[in-house]
C-alpha positions, -999 to +999 in steps of 0.1 A: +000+000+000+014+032-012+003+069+005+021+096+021-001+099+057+019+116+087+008+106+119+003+124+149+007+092+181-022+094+210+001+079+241+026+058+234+040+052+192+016+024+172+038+001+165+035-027+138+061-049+149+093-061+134+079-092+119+087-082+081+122-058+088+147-066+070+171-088+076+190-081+113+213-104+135+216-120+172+251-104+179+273-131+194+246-160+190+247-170+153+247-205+156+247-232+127+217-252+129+221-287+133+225-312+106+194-332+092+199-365+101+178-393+088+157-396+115+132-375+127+141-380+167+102-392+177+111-404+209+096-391+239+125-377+260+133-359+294+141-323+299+175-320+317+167-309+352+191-281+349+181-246+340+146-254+352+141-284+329+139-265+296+160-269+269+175-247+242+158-250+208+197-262+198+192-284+220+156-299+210+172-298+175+198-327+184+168-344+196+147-337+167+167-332+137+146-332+106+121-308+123+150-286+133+165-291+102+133-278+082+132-248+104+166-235+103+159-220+066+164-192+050+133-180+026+138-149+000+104-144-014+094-124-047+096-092-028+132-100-021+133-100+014+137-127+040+104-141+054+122-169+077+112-177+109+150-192+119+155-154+106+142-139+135+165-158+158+190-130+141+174-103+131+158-096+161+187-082+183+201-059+155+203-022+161+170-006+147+152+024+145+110+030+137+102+047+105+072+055+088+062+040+058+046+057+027+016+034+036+015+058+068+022+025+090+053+025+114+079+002+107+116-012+116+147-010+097+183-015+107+198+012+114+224+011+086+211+015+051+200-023+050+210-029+014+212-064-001+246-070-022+265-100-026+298-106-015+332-119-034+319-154-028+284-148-045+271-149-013+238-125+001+250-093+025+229-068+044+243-043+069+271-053+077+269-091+076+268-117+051+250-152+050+269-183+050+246-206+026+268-234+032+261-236+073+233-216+069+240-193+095+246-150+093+283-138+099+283-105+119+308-075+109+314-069+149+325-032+132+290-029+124+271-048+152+295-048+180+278-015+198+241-030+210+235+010+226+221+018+196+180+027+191+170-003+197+130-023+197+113-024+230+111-056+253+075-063+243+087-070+206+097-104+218+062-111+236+049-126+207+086-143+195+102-160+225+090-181+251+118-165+274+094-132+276+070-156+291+094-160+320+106-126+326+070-112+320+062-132+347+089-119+372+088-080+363+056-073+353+037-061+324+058-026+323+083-042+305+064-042+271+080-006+269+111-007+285+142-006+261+157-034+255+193-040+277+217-060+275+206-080+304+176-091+285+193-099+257+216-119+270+186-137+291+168-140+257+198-161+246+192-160+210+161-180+218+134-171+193+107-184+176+120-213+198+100-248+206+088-232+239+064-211+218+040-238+210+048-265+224+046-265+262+074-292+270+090-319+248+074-310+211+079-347+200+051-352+228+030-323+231+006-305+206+008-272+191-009-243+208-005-206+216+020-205+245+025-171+245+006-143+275-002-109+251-024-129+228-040-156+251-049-124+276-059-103+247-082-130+229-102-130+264-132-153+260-127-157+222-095-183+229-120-207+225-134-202+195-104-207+180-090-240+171-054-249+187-043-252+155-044-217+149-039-202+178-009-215+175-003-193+146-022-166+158-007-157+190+018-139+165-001-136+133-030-114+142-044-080+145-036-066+176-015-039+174-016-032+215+020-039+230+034-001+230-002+003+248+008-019+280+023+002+306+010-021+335-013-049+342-042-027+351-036-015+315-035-045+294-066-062+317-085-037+305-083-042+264-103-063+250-100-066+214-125-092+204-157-081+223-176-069+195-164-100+171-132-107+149-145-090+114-128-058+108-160-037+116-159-049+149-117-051+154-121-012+148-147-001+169-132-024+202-094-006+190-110+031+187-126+021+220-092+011+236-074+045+223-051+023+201-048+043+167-034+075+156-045+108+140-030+116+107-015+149+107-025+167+079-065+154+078-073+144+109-083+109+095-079+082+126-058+052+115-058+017+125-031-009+125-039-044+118-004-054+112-010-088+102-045-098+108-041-134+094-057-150+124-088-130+121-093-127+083-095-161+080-125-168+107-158-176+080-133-189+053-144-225+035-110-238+045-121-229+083-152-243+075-135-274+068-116-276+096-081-269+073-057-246+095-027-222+093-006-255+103-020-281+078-008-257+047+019-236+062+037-269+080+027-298+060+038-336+069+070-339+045+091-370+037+130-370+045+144-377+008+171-395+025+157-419+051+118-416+039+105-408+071+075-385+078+079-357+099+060-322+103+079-298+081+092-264+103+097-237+075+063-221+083+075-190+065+080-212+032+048-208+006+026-233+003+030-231-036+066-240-034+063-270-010+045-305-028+030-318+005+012-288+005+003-289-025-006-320-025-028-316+008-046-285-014-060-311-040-075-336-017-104-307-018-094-288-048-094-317-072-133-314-066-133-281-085-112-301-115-073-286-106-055-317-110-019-306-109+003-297-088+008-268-118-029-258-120-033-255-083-006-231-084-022-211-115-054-207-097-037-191-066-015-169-086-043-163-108-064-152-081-037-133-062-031-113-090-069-105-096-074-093-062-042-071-066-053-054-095-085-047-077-063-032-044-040-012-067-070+005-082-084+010-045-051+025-036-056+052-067-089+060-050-076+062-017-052+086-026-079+108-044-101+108-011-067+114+010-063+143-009-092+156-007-100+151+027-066+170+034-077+201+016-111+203+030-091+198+064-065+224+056-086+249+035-118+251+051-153+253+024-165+217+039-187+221+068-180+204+096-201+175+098-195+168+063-158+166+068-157+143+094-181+117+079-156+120+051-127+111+081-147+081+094-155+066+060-119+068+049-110+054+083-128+023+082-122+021+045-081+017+050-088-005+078-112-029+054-081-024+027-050-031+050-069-064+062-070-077+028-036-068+017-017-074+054+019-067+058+033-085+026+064-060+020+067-055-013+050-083-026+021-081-042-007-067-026-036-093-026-008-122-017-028-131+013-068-132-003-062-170-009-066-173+032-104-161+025-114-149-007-151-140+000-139-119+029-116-103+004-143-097-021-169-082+008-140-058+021-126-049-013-164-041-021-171-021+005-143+002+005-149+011-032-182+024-026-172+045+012-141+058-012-165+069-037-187+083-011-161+103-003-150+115-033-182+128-042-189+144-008-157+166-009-153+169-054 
């Protein structure tokens, strides 16, 4: 999404969370992931009694190699960027700084320029480190990354990444979703994100998936429910509520609640204006939303929910070894679908009802759709721009009566939200990327904010 909105922050700065930055580093914790081996390690076995009984994810690795194995990869997508889980376990401790976005959303980049080059060796370098393809791990220029004073995310960007936040959440309190991060934490962190400890709740050859993590499972309130574990376990990170700058004590965080009107977008935006979590845009006075990622949500009403077909059963399909045969659940959750053939091959246990055969005309129909639905936002955008525009003159200029004007502010308001939910944060890529996840919610929203944005248009033209 494309714009030039300035915000003015109510409180403390929205923040849509480093999820998608590019590409940072764990100083000093870099490790190479371990080997696959040739079997998957399903044995039950027991936690060491030290450090509390819980184990490293390096450590669950050795246990369970091929599921290690398939999570310790690195994925560069069509918009260029990295989209890896194991990428978080080093990106998240590099020095960074909030920008906005033309899209008027707050962002994360490192703080150097974050270019992507190649080395001598042909292999991939951003700021300051490179990425050994071979042990599949990030080298760290310690001219670069040694200093770790620098602007830095706050502790609550690892509520939703690490199952160590659990633990110190626990011990100091909900004020630490704001605090700086120190060196202390870091090092208390110990490089452990993303890590088994955030959905499994013990050994994970034994143990289901679910959401292990405290800011979503208090948020979701009496919706957890409602929700299978299956994606809660994806949702805990992978949803809509942009709340953590919010926290600044318990009292505060117990008394958001997100999902009391519902989980469409309608009802996400009224419980979030209620809560004070948006900003005003500077120049029109619009208030703005941030549904960062609202995965979790937009896909409530879908047929694949209908069906009982989860985030996990296309995003982490059961895979085969190519060495040893053996079936195990495939880690690289960040990998598409489209690119993995136990997914696709999952997809056409239903899809062959609609005659897609193939392996290649499943994929057609996605990308076919995808790129349908991001003509349709691109066209939006133009319009969104218009109304931007014009709602910024009537703001700055004065001719539009009051009232006028600020039905004009509400309609745009809602409209971006109903836009942002069906484009979520894909980076650069393209823009309806995600309407596969529910494509009659897509249609509805996409719908809906063509005819507010033409509302507007012709209220203020």
């Amino acid at each position: 999404m494309k714009g030039t909105h300035r915000k003015t922050l109510l409180g403390t700065s929205v923040v849509a969370l480093c999820v998608t930055m590019a590409i940072g580093t764990a100083v000093g914790c870099s490790p190479a992931p371990t080997p696959v081996a040739a079997t998957g390690g399903d044995t039950a076995v027991e936690q060491d009694a030290e450090d509390g009984g819980r184990k490293t994810m390096e450590e669950w690795g050795e246990l369970y190699p091929l599921q290690y194995g398939s999570y310790a990869v690195t994925d560069i997508k069509s918009d260029g960027q990295y989209h890896s889980h194991y990428d978080l376990k080093q990106k998240m401790l590099a020095p960074a700084e909030r920008f906005l976005r033309d899209d008027g959303q707050y962002h994360t980049r490192l703080l150097s320029d974050g270019e992507v080059g190649y080395n001598d060796e042909g292999n991939i370098t951003i700021s300051g480190m490179w990425y050994d393809s071979k042990n599949k791990h990030w080298v760290v220029n310690e001219d670069v990354f040694g200093d770790l004073s620098g602007t830095r995310e706050r502790m609550g960007c690892y509520s939703c990444k690490s199952s160590t936040f659990n633990d110190i959440y626990e011990r100091d309190g909900a004020e630490i979703f704001g605090e700086k991060l120190t060196d202390e934490f870091v090092d208390e962190v110990n490089g452990q994100v993303w890590d088994c400890g955030t959905c499994h709740d013990g050994d994970p050859g034994t143990t289901s998936p679910d959401a292990q993590l405290p800011l979503w499972s208090q948020l979701s309130r009496d919706a957890f429910d409602s929700f299978d574990a299956k994606e809660r376990v994806c949702g805990q990170c992978h949803n809509s509520l942009d709340y953590r700058s919010h926290i600044t004590d318990q009292e505060t965080m117990d008394s958001f609640n997100p999902y009391k009107y519902g989980v469409d977008i309608d009802s996400l935006h009224k419980a979030v204006v209620e809560d004070g979590v948006y900003s005003i845009d500077e120049d029109t006075g619009i208030l703005l939303t941030c549904f960062d990622h609202p995965d979790l949500e937009f896909n409530q009403g879908s047929a694949m929910r209908e069906l009982g077909v989860t985030c996990v059963d296309c995003h982490m399909a059961t895979t085969a070894d190519a060495e040893s045969g053996k079936e195990f659940t495939s880690h690289n959750a960040s990998g598409s679908p489209l690119e993995n053939p136990a997914a696709i091959e999952y997809c056409l246990t239903c899809h062959k009802s609609q005659g897609i055969n193939s392996a290649d005309e499943m994929v057609k129909m996605v990308r076919d759709l995808q790129a349908e639905t991001t003509d349709k936002l691109e066209a939006l955008q133009v319009k969104m721009d218009q109304a931007y525009e014009l709602i910024k003159a009537a703001n700055q200029n004065g001719g539009v009566d009051e009232t006028t004007l600020q039905q004009a502010r509400d309609d745009y308001s809602i409209a971006y939200s109903y836009h942002y939910a069906v484009c979520g944060d894909v980076g650069d890529e393209p823009l309806g990327t995600k309407v596969v996840h529910n494509p009659t919610a897509a249609a509805d929203y996409i719908a809906k904010t063509d005819q507010l944005l033409d509302g507007v248009i012709a209220a203020l033209s």
